[in-house]
C-alpha positions, 0 to 999 in steps of 0.5 A, spaced: 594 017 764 591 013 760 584 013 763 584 021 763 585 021 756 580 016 754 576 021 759 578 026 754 578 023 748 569 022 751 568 029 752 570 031 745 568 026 742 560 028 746 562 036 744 563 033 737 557 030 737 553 036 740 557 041 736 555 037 729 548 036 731 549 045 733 551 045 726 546 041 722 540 044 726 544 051 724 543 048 716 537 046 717 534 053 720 538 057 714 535 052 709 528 054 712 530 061 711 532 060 706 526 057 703 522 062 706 525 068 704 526 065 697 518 064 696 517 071 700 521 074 693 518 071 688 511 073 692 513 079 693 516 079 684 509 077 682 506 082 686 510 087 683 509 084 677 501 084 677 503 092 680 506 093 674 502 090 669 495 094 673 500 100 673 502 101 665 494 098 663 492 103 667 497 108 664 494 105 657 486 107 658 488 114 660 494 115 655 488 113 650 483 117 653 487 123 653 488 122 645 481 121 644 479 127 649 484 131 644 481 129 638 474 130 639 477 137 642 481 138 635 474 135 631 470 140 635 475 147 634 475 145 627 468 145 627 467 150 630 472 154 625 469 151 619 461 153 622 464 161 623 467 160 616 460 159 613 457 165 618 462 170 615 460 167 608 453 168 608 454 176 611 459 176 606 453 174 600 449 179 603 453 184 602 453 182 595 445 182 594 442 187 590 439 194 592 433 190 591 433 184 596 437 189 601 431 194 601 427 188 601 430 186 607 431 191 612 423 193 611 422 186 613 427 188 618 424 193 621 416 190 620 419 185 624 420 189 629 415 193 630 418 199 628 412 205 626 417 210 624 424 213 626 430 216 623 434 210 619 442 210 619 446 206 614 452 205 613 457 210 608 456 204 602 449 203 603 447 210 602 444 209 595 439 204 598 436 210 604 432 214 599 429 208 596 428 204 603 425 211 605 420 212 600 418 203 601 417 205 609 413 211 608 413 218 611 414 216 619 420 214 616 426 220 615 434 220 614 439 219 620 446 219 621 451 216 616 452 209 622 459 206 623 457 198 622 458 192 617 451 193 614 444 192 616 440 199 620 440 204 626 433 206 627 432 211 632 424 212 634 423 217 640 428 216 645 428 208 643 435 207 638 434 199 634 441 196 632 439 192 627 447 191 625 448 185 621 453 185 627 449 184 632 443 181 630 450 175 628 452 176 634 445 176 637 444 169 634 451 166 634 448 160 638 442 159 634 446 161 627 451 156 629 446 150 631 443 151 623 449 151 619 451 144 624 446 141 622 446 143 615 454 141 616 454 135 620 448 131 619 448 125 619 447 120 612 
């Protein structure tokens, strides 16, 4: 027996040797994966990383650009509300001119545009002026209906009726009016 158990004892001491040599190949390959999958993390960490930092700069530059875009936004109503102010302002003076300048005024209107005679309206508290204006245009010119606006004239001629509000010709010329009173406002120096 002693011959079989010496043949057994090689052949476990070989199955050991090639089972050890198994199992170091075994560790050697999980530490190369190991290796490799710890090195593919941290890859993949900093390209989140560098993601992350690219995402929140560009988060950054449109949350600013949003607030700057919201500002000039503001800016620009306040503008706009301060310019319609002024606008109101002047017609609010004008409505507190003297019977003079304002028959002054609407003769000037009505020779700046050409108007030759016609039937002129005004509103019920500028009633005073009609006669005065009537006698300083002539007598092409002659008393209309009392007109239902803030100021300025109606001058209806033939078949032709001339607005000359003070409404309209404001509303007419909103954009030029505000361009004025802006320069005026918010010139630079």
């Amino acid at each position: 027996m002693d011959k079989i158990d010496k043949i057994i004892e090689v052949i476990l001491s070989e199955a050991q040797d090639q089972a050890d040599q198994i199992w170091q190949k075994a560790d050697l390959y999980l530490a190369q994966k190991r290796s490799e999958t710890k090195a593919e993390i941290e890859r993949i960490n900093l390209l989140t990383d560098q993601a992350i930092k690219s995402e929140q700069k560009t988060i950054q530059i449109r949350t600013e650009s949003l607030i700057a875009t919201r500002l000039r936004q503001e800016k620009l109503e306040q503008r706009q509300r301060l310019i319609a102010e002024v606008i109101d302002l002047a017609l609010h003076k004008f409505s507190s001119q003297s019977n003079q300048e304002k028959i002054k005024f609407y003769s000037e209107l009505i020779q700046v545009n050409s108007i030759k005679s016609g039937a002129i309206s005004l509103n019920k508290a500028e009633q005073v002026l009609l006669e005065p204006l009537l006698t300083k245009l002539g007598p092409e010119f002659s008393a209309g209906e009392i007109a239902d606006i803030s100021g300025g004239l109606i001058v209806k001629h033939d078949r032709i009726e001339e607005n000359l509000s003070l409404d309209l010709i404001v509303r007419d010329n909103r954009a030029k009016l505000s361009v004025i009173v802006a320069n005026q406002l918010f010139s630079e120096g």
